[in-house]
LOZABA-175197 format. One record per residue (C-alpha): residue number from 0; x, y, z. Coordinates in nm, 2 decimals, m for minus. Example, Ala and Ser with C-alpha at 12.3 -4.5 7.8 and 13.67 -1.06 7.14 Angstrom:
// LOZABA-175197
<0; <1.23; m0.45; 0.78>>,
<1; <1.37; m0.11; 0.71>>,
This chain:
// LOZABA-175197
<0; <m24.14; 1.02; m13.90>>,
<1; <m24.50; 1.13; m14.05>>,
<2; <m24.56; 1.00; m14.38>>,
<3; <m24.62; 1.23; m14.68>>,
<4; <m24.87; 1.25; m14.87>>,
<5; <m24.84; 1.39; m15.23>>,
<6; <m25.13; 1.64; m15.31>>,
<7; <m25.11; 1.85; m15.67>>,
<8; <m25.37; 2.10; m15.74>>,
<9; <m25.57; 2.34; m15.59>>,
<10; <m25.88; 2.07; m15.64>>,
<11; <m25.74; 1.75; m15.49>>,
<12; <m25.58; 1.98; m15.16>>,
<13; <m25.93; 2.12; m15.12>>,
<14; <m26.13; 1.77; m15.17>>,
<15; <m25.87; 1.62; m14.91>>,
<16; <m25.92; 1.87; m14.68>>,
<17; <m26.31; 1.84; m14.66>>,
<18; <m26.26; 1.53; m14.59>>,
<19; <m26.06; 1.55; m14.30>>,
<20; <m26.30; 1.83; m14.20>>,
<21; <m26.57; 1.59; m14.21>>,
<22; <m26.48; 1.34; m13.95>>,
<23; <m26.32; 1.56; m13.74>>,
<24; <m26.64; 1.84; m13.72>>,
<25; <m26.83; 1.59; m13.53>>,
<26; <m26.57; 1.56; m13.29>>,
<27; <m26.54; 1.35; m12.99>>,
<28; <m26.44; 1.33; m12.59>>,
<29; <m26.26; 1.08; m12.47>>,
<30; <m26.33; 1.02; m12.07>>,
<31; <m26.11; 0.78; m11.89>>,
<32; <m26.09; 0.64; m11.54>>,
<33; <m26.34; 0.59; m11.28>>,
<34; <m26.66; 0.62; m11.48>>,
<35; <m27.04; 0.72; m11.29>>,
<36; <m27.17; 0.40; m11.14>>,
<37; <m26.88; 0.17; m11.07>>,
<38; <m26.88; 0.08; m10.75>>,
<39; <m26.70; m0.11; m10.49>>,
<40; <m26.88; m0.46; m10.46>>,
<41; <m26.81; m0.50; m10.07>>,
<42; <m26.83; m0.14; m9.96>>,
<43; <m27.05; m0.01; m10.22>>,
<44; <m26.85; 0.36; m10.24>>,
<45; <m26.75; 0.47; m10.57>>,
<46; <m26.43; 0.33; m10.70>>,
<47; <m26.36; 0.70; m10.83>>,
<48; <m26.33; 0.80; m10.46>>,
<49; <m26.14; 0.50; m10.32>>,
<50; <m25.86; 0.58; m10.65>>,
<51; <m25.91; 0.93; m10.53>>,
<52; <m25.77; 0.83; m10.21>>,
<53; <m25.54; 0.59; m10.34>>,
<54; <m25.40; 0.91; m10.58>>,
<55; <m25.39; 1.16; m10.33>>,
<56; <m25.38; 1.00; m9.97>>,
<57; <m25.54; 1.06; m9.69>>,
<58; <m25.33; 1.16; m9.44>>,
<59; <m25.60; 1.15; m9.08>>,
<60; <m25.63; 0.81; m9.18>>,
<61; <m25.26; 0.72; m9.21>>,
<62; <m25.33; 0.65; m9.56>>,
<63; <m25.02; 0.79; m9.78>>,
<64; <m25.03; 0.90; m10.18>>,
<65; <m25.01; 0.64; m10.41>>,
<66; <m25.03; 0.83; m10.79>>,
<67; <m25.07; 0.58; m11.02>>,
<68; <m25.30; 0.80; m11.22>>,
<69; <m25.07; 1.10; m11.20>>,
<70; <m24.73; 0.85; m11.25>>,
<71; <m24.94; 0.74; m11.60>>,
<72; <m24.98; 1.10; m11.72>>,
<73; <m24.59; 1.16; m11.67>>,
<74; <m24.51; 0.81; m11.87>>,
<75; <m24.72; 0.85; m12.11>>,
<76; <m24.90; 1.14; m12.19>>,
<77; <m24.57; 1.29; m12.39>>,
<78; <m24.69; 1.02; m12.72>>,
<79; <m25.01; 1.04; m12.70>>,
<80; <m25.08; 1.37; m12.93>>,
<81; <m24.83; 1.17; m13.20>>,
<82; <m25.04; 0.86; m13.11>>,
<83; <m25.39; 0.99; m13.17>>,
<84; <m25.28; 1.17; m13.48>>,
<85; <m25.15; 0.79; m13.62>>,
<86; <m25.49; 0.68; m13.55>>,
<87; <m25.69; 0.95; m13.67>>,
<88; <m25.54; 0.91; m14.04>>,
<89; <m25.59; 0.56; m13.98>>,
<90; <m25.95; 0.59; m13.89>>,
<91; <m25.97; 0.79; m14.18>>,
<92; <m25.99; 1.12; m13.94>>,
<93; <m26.28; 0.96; m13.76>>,
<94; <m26.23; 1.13; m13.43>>,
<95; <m26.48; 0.86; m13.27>>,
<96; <m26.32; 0.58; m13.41>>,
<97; <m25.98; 0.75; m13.35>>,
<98; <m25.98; 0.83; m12.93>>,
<99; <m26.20; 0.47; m12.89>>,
<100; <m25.87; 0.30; m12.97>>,
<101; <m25.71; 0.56; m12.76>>,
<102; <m25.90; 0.47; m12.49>>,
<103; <m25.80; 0.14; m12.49>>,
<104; <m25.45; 0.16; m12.49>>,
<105; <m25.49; 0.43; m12.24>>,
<106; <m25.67; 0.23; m12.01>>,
<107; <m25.42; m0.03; m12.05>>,
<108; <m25.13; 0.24; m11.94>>,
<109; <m25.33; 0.31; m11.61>>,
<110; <m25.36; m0.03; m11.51>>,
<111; <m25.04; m0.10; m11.58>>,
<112; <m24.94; 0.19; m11.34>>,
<113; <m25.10; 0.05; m11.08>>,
<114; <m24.91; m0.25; m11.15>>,
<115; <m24.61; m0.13; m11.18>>,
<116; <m24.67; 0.12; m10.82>>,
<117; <m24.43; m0.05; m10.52>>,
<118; <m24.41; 0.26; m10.32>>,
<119; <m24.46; 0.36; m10.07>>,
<120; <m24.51; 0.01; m9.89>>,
<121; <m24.78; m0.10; m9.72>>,
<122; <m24.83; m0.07; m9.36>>,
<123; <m24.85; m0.36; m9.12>>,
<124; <m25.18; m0.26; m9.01>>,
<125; <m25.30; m0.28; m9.39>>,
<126; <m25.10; m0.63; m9.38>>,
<127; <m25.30; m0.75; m9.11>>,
<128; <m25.60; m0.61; m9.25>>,
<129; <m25.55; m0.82; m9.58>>,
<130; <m25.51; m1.13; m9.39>>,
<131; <m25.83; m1.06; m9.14>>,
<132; <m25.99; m1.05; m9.46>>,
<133; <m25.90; m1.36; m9.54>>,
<134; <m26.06; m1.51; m9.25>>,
<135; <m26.33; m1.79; m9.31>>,
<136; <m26.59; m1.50; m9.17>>,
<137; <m26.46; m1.25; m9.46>>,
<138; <m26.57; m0.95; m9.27>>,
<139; <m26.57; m0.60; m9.40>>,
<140; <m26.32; m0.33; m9.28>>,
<141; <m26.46; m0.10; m9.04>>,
<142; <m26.28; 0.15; m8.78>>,
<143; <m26.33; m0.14; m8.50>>,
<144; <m26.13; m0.41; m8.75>>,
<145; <m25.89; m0.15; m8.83>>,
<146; <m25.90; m0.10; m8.47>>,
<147; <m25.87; m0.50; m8.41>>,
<148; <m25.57; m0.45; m8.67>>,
<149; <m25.41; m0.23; m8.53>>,
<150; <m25.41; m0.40; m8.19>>,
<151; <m25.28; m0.74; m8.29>>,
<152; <m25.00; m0.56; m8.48>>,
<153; <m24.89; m0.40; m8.16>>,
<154; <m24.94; m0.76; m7.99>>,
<155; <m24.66; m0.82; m8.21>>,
<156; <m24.89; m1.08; m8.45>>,
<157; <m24.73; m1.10; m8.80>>,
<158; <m24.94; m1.08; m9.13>>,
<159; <m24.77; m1.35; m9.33>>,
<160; <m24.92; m1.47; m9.64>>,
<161; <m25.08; m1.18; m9.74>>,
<162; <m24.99; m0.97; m10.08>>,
<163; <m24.76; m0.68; m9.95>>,
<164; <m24.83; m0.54; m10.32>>,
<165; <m25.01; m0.17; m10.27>>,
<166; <m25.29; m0.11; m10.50>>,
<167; <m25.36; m0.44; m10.64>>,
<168; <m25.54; m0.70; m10.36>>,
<169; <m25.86; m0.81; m10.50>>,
<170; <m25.81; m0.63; m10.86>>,
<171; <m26.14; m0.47; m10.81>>,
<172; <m25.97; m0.09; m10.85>>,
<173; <m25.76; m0.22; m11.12>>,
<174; <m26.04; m0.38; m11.34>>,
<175; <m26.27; m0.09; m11.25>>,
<176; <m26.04; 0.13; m11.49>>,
<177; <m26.24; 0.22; m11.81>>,
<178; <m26.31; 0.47; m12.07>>,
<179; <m26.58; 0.62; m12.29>>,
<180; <m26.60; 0.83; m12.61>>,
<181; <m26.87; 1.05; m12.64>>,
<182; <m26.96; 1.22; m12.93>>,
């Protein structure tokens, strides 16, 4: 329940409302995600298009949906107007001040999304992948070691000891989440 505030006279309504005016005319975006210049460390595409894969799939490489971004929104989004209205009368109706805490609780929500993603699981092919990547000679995934992969799979060679956990194998995607607030 919002809590009331007790406002008598024309003067103090008016003086109350400037001042709410006044922190909220600057007004404020808040941008959260994959921000310009993260990049992946071994691959060096942006992470915004390796979570746009991850969201949306890409089905000529057998790669399915994962929407972890989209599974957030659904979770979430429905306190967030309630949320940033707490905040803004606690910021004093700084909209800055107000959506940078925003941003970090929302940034929070994604990443725990991907946490919290199981489905659908993770092909044997990406298995072995993860564990050919664990290999003293750490190579990087190309279309021959998917290839490679894909072939000891079909040998019938098991991936054991490998994370069967989609989304989340070095953290990189996860810790790349972030947010800004511009004014």
């Amino acid at each position: 329940m919002a809590d009331k505030v007790e406002i008598s006279g024309g003067d103090q309504l008016q003086k109350k409302l400037e001042e709410m005016a006044k922190g909220l005319a600057k007004g404020a975006l808040l941008r959260l995600g994959f921000l310009e210049g993260a990049t992946h460390t071994r691959s060096d595409l942006p992470m915004a298009a390796i979570a746009a894969i991850q969201e949306f799939g890409a089905p000529a490489a057998g790669i399915p949906p994962r929407p972890f971004f989209r599974n957030m929104i659904a979770e979430y989004s429905g306190d967030w107007g309630e949320q940033l209205a707490g905040q803004l009368k606690e910021k004093d109706y700084d909209a800055w001040e107000a959506l940078f805490v925003m941003g970090l609780a929302m940034r929070g929500e994604l990443q725990q999304s991907m946490t919290d993603l199981d489905n659908p699981p993770l092909s044997p092919i990406t298995l072995m992948l993860r564990q050919m990547q664990m290999a003293p000679e750490n190579r990087v995934i190309t279309g021959k070691v998917v290839g490679e992969a894909a072939a000891r799979v079909a040998a019938g060679e098991s991936p054991g000891g490998v994370s069967t956990k989609p989304l989340i194998w070095t953290g990189e995607l996860q810790q790349a989440v972030d947010f800004e607030v511009q004014e």
